[in-house]
C-alpha positions as CSV (number, residue, x, y, z in Angstrom):
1,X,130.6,132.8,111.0
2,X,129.8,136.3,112.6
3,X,126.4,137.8,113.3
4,X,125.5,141.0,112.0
5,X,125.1,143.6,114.2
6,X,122.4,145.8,112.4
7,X,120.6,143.2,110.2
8,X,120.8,140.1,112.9
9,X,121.4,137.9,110.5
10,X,123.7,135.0,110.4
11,X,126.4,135.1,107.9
12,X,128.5,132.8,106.6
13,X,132.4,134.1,105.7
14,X,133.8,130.8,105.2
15,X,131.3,128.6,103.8
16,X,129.4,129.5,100.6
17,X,125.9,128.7,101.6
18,X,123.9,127.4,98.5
19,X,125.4,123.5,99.6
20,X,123.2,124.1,102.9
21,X,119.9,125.1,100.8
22,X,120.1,122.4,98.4
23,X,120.1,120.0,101.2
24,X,117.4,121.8,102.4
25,X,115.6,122.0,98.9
26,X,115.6,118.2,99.2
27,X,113.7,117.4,102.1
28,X,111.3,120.2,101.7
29,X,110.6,118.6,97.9
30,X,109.6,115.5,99.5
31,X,107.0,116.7,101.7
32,X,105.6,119.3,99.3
33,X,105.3,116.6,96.8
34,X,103.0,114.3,99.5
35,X,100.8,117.0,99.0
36,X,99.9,116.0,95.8
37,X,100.8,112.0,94.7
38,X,97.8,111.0,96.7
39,X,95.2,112.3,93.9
40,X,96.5,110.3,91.3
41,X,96.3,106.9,93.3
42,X,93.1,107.6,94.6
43,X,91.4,105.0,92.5
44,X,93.8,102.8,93.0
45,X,93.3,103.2,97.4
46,X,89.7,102.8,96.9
47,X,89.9,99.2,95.7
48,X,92.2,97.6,96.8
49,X,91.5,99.3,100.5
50,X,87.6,98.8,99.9
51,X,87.0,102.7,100.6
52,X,85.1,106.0,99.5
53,X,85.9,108.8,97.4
54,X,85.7,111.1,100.2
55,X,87.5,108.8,102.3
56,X,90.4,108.8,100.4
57,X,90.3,112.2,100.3
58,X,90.6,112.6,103.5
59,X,93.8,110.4,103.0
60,X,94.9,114.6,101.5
61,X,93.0,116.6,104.4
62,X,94.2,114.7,107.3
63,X,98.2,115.2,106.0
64,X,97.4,119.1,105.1
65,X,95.6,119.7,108.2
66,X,98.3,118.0,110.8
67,X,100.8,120.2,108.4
68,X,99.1,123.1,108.9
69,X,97.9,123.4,112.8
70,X,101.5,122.7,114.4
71,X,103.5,124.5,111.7
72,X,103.0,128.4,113.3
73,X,104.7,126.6,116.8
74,X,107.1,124.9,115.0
75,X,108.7,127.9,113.9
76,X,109.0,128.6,117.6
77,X,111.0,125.8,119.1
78,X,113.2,125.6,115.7
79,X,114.7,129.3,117.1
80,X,114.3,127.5,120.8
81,X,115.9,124.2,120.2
82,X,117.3,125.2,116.9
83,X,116.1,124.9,113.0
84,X,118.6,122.4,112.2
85,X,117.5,120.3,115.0
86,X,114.0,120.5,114.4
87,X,114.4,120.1,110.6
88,X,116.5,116.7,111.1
89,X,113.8,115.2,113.6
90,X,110.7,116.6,111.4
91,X,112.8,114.5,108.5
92,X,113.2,111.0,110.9
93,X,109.2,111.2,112.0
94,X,108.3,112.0,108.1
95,X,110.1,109.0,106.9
96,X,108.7,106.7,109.5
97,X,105.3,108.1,109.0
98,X,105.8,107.6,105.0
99,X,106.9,104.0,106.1
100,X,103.7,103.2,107.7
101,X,101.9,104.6,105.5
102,X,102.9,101.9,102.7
103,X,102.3,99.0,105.4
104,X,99.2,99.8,106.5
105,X,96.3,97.6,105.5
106,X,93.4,100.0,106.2
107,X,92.0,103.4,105.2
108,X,91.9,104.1,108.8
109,X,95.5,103.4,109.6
110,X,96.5,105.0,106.3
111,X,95.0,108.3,107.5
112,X,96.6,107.8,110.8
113,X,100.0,106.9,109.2
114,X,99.0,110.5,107.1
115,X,98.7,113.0,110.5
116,X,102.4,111.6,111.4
117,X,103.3,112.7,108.4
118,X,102.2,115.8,108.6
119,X,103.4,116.6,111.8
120,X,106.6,115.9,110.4
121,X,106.5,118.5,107.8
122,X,105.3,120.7,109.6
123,X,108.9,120.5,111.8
124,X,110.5,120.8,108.4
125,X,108.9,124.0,106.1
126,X,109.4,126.5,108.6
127,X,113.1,125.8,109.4
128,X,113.9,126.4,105.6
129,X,112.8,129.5,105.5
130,X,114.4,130.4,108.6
131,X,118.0,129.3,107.9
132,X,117.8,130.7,104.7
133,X,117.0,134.1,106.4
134,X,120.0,133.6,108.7
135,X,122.7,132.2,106.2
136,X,122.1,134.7,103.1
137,X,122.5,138.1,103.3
138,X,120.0,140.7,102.2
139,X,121.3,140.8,98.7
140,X,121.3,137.4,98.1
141,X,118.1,136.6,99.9
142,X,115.7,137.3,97.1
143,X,117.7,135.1,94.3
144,X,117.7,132.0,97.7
145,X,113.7,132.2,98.9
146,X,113.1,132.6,94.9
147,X,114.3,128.8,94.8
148,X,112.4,128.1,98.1
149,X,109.3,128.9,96.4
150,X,110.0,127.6,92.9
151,X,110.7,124.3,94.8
152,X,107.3,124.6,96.5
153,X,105.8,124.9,92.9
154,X,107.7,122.3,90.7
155,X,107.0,119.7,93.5
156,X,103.0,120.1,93.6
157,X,103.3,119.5,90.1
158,X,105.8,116.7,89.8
159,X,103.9,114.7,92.5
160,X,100.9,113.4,90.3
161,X,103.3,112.2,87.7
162,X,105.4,110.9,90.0
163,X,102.8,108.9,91.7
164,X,101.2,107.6,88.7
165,X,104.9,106.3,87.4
166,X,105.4,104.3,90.8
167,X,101.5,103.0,91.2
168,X,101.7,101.2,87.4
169,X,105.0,100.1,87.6
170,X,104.6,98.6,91.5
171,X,101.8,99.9,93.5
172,X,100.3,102.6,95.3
173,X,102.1,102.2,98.5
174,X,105.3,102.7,96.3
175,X,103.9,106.1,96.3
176,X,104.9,106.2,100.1
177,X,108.0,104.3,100.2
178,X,109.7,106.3,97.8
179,X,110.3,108.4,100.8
180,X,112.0,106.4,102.8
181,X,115.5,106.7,101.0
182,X,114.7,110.1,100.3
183,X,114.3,111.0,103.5
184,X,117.9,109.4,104.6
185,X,119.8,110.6,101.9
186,X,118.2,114.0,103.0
187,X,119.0,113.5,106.6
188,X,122.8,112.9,106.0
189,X,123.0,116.0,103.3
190,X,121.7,118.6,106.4
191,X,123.3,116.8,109.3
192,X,126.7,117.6,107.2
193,X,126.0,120.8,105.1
194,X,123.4,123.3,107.5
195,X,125.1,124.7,110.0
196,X,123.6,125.2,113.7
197,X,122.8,128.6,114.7
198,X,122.0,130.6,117.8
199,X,119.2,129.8,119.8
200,X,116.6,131.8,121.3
201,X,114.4,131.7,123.5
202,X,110.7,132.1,123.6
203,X,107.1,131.9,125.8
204,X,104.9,129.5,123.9
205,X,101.4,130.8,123.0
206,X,99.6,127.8,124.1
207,X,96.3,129.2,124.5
208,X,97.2,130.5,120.9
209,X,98.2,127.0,119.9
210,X,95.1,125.6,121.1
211,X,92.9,128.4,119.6
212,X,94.2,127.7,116.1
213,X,93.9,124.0,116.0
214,X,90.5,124.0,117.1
215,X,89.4,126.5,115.1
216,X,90.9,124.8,111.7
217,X,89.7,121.5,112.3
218,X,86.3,122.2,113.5
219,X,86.6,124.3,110.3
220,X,87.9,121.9,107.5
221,X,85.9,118.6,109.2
222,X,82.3,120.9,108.7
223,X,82.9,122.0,104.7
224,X,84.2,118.1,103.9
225,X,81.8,116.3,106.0
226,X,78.9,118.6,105.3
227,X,77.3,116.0,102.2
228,X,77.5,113.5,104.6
229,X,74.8,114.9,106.8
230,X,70.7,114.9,105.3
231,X,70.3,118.5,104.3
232,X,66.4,117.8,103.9
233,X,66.5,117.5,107.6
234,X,66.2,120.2,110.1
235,X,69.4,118.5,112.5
236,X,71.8,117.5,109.2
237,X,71.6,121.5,108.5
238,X,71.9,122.7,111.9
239,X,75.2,120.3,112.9
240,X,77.1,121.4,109.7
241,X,76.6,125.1,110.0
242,X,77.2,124.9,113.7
243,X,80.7,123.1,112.9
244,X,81.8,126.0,110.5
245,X,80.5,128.9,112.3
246,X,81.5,127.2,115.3
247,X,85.4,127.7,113.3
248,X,85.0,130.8,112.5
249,X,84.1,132.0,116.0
250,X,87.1,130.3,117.4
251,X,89.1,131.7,114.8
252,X,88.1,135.0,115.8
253,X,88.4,134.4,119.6
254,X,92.0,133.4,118.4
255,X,93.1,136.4,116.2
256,X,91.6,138.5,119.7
257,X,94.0,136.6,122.0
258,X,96.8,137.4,120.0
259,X,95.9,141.1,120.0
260,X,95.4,140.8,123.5
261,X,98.5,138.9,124.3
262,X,101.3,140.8,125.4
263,X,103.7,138.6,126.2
264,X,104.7,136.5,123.0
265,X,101.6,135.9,120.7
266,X,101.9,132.7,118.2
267,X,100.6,135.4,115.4
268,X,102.4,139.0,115.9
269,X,99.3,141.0,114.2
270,X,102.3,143.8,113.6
271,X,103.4,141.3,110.6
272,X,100.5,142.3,109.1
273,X,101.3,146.1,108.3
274,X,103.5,145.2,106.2
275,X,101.2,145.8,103.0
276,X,103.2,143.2,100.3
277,X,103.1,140.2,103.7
278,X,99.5,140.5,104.0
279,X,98.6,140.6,100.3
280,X,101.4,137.7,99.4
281,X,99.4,135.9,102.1
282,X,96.4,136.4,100.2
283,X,97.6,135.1,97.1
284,X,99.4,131.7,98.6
285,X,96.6,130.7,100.1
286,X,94.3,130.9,96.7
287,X,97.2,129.0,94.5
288,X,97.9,126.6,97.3
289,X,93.7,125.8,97.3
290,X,94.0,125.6,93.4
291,X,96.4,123.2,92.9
292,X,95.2,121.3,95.5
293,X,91.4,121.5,94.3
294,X,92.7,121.0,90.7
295,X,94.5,117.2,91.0
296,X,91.0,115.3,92.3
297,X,88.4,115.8,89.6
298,X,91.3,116.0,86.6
299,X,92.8,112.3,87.8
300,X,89.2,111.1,88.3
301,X,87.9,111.5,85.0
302,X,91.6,111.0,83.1
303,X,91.2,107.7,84.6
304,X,87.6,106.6,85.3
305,X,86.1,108.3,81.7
306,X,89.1,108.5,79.9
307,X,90.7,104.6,80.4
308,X,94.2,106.1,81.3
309,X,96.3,104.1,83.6
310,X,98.0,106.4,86.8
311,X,101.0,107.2,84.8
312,X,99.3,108.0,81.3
313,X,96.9,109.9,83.5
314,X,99.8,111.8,85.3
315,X,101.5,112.3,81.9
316,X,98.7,115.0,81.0
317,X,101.0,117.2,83.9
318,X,104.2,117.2,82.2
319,X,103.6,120.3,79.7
320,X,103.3,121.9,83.0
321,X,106.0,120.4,85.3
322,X,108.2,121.4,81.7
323,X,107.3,125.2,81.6
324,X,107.4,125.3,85.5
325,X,110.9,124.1,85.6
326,X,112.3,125.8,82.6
327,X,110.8,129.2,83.4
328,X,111.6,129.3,87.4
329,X,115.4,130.1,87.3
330,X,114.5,133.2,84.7
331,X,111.5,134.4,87.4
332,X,113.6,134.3,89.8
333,X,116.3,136.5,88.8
334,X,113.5,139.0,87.6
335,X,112.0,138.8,91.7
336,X,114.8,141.1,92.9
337,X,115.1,143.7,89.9
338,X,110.5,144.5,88.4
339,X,107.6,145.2,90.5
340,X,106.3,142.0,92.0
341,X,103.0,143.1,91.1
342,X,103.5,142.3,87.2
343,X,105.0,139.0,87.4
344,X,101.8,137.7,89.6
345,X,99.6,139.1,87.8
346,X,100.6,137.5,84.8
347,X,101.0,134.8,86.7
348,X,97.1,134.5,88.4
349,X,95.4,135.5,85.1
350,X,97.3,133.0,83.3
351,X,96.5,129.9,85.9
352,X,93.1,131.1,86.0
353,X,92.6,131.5,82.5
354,X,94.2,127.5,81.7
355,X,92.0,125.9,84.5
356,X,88.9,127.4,82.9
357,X,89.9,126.4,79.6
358,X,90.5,122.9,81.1
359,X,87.4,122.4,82.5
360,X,85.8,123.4,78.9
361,X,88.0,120.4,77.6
362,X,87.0,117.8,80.3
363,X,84.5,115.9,78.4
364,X,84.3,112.2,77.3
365,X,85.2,112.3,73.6
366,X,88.1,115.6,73.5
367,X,91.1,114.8,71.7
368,X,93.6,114.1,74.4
369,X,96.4,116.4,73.1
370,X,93.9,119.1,73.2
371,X,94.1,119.3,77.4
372,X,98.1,119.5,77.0
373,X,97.4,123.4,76.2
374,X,96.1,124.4,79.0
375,X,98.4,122.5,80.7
376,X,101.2,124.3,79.4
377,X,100.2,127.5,80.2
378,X,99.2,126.6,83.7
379,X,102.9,125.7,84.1
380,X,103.6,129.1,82.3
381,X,101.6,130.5,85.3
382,X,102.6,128.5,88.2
383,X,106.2,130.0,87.0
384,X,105.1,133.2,87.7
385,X,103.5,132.8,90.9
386,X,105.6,130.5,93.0
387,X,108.7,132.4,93.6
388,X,107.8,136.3,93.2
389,X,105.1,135.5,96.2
390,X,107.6,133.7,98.3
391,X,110.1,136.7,97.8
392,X,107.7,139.1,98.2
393,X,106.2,138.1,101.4
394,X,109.1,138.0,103.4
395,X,111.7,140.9,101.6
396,X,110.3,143.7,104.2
397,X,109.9,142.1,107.0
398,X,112.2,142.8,110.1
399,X,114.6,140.5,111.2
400,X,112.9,140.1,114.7
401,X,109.9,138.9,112.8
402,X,111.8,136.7,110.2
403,X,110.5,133.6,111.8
404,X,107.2,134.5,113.0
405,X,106.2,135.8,109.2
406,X,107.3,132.7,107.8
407,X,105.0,130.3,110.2
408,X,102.5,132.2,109.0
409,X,103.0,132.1,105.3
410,X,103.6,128.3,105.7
411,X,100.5,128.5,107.6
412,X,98.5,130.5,105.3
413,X,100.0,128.2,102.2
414,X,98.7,124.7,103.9
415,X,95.2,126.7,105.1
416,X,94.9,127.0,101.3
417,X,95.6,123.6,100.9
418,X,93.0,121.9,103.4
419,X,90.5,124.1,102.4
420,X,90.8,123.6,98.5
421,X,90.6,119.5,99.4
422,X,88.1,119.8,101.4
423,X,85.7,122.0,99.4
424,X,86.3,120.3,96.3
425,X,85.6,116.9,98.1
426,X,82.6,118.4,99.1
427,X,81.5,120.5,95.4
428,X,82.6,116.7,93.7
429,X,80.1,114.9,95.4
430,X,77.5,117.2,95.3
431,X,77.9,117.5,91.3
432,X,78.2,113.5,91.5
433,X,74.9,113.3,93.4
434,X,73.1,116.5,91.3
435,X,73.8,114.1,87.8
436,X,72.2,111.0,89.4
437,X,75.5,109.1,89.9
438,X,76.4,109.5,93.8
439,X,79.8,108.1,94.8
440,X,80.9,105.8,92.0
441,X,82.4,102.2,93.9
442,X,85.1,100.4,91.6
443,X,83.9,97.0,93.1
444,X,80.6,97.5,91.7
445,X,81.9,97.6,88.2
446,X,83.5,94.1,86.8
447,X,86.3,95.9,85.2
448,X,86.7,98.7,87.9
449,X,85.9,101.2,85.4
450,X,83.2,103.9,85.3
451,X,79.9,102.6,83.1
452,X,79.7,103.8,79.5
453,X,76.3,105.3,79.9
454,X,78.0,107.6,83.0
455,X,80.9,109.3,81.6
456,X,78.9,112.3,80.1
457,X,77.5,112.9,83.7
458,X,80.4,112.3,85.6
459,X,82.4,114.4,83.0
460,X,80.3,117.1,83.6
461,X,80.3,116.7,87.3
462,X,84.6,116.6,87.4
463,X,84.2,119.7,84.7
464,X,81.8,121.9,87.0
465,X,83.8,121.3,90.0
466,X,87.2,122.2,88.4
467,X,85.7,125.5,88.1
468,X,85.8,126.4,91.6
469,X,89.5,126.9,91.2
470,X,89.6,129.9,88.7
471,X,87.3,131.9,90.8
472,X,88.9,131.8,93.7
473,X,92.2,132.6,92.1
474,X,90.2,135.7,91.2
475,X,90.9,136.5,94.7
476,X,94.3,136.3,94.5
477,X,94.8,138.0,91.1
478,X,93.2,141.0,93.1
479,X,95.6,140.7,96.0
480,X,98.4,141.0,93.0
481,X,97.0,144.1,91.5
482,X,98.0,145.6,95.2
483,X,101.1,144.9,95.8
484,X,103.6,147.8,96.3
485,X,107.3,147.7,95.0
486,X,109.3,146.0,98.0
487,X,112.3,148.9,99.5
488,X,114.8,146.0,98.4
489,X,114.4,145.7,94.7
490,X,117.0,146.9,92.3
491,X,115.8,148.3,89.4
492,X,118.0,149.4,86.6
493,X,119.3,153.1,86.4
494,X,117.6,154.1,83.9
495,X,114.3,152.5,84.6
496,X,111.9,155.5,86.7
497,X,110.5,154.6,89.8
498,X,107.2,152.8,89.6
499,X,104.2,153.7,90.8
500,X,102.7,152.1,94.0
């Protein structure tokens, strides 16, 4: 193994280093697909755990939002204490959290069981991307963070249908301790096959640290909690405006400390001139809130309007795991030879264009096999976006800020997350409540099924919310239109430069 001298980066002679990734690709499937199974059980938690909608979406928030606070740090003491080492421990406290998360009798401990979790993979995504900066070189980095991405994709999809599968055919908690042999077949894969690379040393932003966290929870807690408050009062207003601005002010005090902060800052704000980092940014954050957003009101009415067990439910996905997986090894190829700007655009306008089309289909008497189209072609986009972002976030960057970029795009990518289950926590209940219906309670209900008479309103309701999702992608499918050809991609001779 020999370092070199001009790009820093770690490369292997000896050793072919795709064995290293794929054990790598494995534990960071697991964790990316906990960000999803949760949506399809969710009316499976709520009975047999006696607990709320928005309680059991918090079941979501609280493992995206311990994800996404710690994961900029983590980064940090992976190039301290070393990426290996902190990918092997984020794996034991992930599999020890999913453990307790399947023994727990309460909603509270399951969301406690959930922040463990979290904090786990939070020690895992950012090593991934590290080692795969330090064990491929430049040439063969695009092809290697294409798969990274593509894995990121495939997973958020799989884990409905995976989760539906394992609550019919045991139980929810199944949904958990799936993970637990995962996760040890995973450990034993890295401890043999990633090598350990050079430290470094670094000043932790701890005031940065701080800064963040507080900001993003004070953030995530105001949108999700906001219906809980009495908005025809002048205090239920007051306290959830002053929790988000609140956020927002902290967020800004934190972005000034980092410009401030010349020692080490958590964020370097330099990461940000690079044009394609900022924009790919941008764009992971609006697919990351989509498919997030998109998994509550779909498994809600598949299940409560539609009759569907979890896995018949979760079987509506598979059009779209199918086209995600079959079209991800051809996208990535294409991420180091076109403009990245026409693959995500295709991409965005495709995802938009399916989830708008699904909502139109989300009513009680559709022809099943009618929602399968739009499914499809959401896998079609997902394709599309996944891997070119990933690729083209990180391509430019200097070595010296390798790590630090990819904190932040892990970052940026579970922001997107908490945000998109949070606000569509909050837009479900406040369609629920605008139809009459309020928080439907399975208990109340002798068959623990939604009443006849409702399904047209809580159709509706599930329908209108799905449709935050497309507009918000809008924002990324702008972000796509900007993006300017990265100095690494080949394009063929004869092919004339493209313009910026």
């Amino acid at each position: 193994m020999a370092l070199n001298p001009v790009t820093e980066t770690v490369v292997t002679e000896e050793k072919d280093p795709w064995p290293a990734l794929w054990a790598l690709v494995l534990g960071f499937f697991m964790i990316m697909v906990d960000t999803t199974i949760v949506s399809v059980a969710t009316p499976a938690i709520i009975e047999d755990l006696h607990a709320e909608v928005n309680s059991v979406v918090w079941v979501t928030s609280a493992y995206l939002l311990a994800y996404a606070v710690p994961v900029l740090i983590t980064g940090r003491l992976g190039d301290r204490f070393g990426p290996k080492n902190l990918y092997l421990t984020g794996l034991v406290v992930f599999t020890l959290a999913s453990l307790a998360c399947g023994l727990t009798t309460t909603i509270e401990g399951l969301i406690i069981a959930r922040v463990a979790q979290g904090l786990g993979a939070s020690m895992i995504t950012p090593q991934t991307m590290a080692i795969i900066t330090r064990i491929f070189p430049v040439e063969r980095r695009g092809q290697a963070t294409a798969l990274w991405g593509a894995t990121a994709g495939v997973a958020v999809l799989v884990g409905p249908l995976l989760g539906g599968i394992l609550v019919d055919s045991l139980s929810w908690e199944w949904i958990f301790f799936v993970n637990v042999p995962i996760g040890l077949v995973g450990f034993v894969l890295a401890w043999r096959l990633v090598p350990s690379l050079p430290t470094h040393s670094h000043r932790f932003d701890w005031l940065g640290v701080a800064l963040s966290g507080i900001g993003m929870f004070l953030l995530v807690f105001g949108i999700q909690e906001a219906h809980q408050y009495d908005w025809g009062t002048v205090w239920g207003p007051f306290t959830v405006w002053r929790l988000i601005i609140g956020g927002l002010v902290v967020f800004a005090a934190f972005v000034y400390w980092q410009h401030r902060n010349r020692a080490e800052p958590l964020v370097p704000l330099r990461l940000f001139r690079d044009r394609n980092f900022s924009l790919a940014n941008v764009g992971i954050s609006t697919v990351s809130f989509a498919f997030t957003a998109m998994a509550f009101p779909l498994m809600l009415y598949a299940q409560l309007v539609r009759g569907l067990s979890p896995t018949k439910a979760a079987l509506l996905l598979v059009p779209m795991a199918l086209l995600s997986i079959a079209l991800a090894p051809g996208v990535g190829k294409l991420t180091d030879r076109i403009h990245p700007r026409t693959i995500t655009t295709v991409g965005f306008t495709a995802l938009a264009a399916a989830l708008a089309w699904l909502s139109m289909l989300m009513t009680p008497d559709v022809h099943l096999w009618e929602i399968l189209f739009p499914m499809a072609l959401m896998g079609a986009g997902s394709a599309c976006i996944w891997a070119p972002l990933t690729a083209t976030a990180t391509r430019n960057l200097p070595m010296d800020l390798a790590g630090a970029g990819a904190g932040v795009y892990n970052a940026t990518r579970q922001i997107g997350a908490v945000v998109g289950s949070a606000a569509i926590a909050l837009l479900m209940d406040a369609r629920l409540a605008a139809s009459g219906l309020g928080v439907f309670d399975p208990e109340k209900s002798p068959d623990g099924r939604l009443p006849t008479m409702a399904h047209e309103q809580f159709s509706t309701a599930m329908s209108e919310s799905l449709l935050l999702t497309p507009a918000v992608l809008l924002l990324g499918l702008a972000a796509a239109l900007l993006f300017a050809r990265p100095s690494h991609t080949r394009r063929p001779e004869s092919a004339p430069p493209a313009a910026l």
